[in-house]
C-alpha positions as CSV (number, residue, x, y, z in Angstrom):
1,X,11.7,-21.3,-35.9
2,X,11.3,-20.9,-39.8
3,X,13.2,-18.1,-41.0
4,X,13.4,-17.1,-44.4
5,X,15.8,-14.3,-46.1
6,X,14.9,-12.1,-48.5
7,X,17.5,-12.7,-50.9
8,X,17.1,-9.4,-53.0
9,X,16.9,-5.9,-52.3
10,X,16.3,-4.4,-55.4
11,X,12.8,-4.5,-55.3
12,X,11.9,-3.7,-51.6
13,X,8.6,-1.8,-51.8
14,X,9.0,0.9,-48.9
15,X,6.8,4.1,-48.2
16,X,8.0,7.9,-48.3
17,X,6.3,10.3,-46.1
18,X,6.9,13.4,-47.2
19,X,5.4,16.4,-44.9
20,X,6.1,19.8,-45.2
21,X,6.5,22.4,-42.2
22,X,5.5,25.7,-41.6
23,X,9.0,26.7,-42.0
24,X,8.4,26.0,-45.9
25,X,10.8,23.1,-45.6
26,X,10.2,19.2,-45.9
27,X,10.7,16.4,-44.4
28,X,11.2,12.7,-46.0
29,X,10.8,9.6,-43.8
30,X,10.6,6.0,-44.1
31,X,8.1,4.7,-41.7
32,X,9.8,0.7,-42.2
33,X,13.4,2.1,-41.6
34,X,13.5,3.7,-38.1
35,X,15.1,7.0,-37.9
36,X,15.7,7.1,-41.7
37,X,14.8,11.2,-41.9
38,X,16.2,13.8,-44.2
39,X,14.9,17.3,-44.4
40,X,15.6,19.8,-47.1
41,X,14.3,23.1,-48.4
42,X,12.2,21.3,-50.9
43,X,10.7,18.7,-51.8
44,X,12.6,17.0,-54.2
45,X,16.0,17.8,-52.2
46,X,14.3,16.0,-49.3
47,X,13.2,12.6,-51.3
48,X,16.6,12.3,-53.0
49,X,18.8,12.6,-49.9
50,X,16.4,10.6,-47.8
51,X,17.1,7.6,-51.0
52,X,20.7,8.6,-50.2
53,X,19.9,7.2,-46.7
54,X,18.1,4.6,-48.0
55,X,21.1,2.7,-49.7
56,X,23.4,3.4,-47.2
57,X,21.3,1.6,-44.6
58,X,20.4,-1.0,-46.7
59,X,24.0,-1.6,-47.7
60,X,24.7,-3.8,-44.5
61,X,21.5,-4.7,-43.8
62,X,19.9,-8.3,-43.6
63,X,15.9,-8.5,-44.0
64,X,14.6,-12.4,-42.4
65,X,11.0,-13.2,-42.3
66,X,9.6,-15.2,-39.7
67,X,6.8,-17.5,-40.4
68,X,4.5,-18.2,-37.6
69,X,2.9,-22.0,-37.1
70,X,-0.8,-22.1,-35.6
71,X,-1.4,-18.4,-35.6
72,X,-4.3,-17.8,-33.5
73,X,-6.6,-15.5,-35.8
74,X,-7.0,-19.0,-37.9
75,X,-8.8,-20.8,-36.1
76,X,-12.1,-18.6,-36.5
77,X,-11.8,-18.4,-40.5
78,X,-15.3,-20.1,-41.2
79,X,-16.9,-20.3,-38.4
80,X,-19.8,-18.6,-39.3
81,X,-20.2,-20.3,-42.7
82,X,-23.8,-21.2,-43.7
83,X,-25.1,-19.6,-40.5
84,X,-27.9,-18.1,-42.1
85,X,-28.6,-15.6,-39.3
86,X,-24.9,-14.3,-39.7
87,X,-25.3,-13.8,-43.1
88,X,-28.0,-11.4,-42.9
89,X,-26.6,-9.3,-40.4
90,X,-23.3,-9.5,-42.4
91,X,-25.7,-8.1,-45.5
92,X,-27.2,-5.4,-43.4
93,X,-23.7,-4.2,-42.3
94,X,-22.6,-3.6,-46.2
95,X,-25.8,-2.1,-46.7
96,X,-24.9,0.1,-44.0
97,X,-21.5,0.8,-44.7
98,X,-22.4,1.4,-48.2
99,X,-19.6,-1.7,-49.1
100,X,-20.0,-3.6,-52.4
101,X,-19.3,-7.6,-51.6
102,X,-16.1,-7.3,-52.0
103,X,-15.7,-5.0,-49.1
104,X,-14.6,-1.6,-52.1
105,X,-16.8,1.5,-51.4
């Protein structure tokens, strides 16, 4: 097993929810930290004690990445290269779908 550690904290990208409740009060979550919730009566009360959270948790925290050998989605990258059938249908798809060939609407 291959694990790696992040070995700085300062720049971990995380995502706020913020939602706010028929009550008129709001909720800030963290959907990477489990159970890391604050509510307050607005918004900005909410954000800054959930970052309050945030710290805290992170304070004794230890983040490892794992990197996995032979993952299975690999082995079908290419497979349809130069199949000239595939390609058409692959063309009529972003017609479709109105995608660019890039795959951006």
């Amino acid at each position: 097993m291959n694990l790696q550690s992040v070995v700085s904290l300062n720049k971990l990208p995380l995502h706020i929810l913020v939602e706010r409740l028929d009550s008129g009060h709001f909720i800030a979550s963290v959907s990477e930290l489990a159970d890391c919730v604050a509510e307050a009566e607005n918004r900005e009360d909410a954000i800054a004690s959930l970052q309050e959270k945030i710290k805290a948790r992170l304070a004794n925290i230890e983040i490892l990445t794992i990197e996995v050998a032979n993952n299975p989605w690999t082995d079908f990258i290419g497979m349809f290269e130069g199949d000239e059938e595939f390609a058409e249908l692959a063309e009529e798809l972003r017609t479709e779908r109105e995608l660019n060939i890039n795959g951006a609407a």
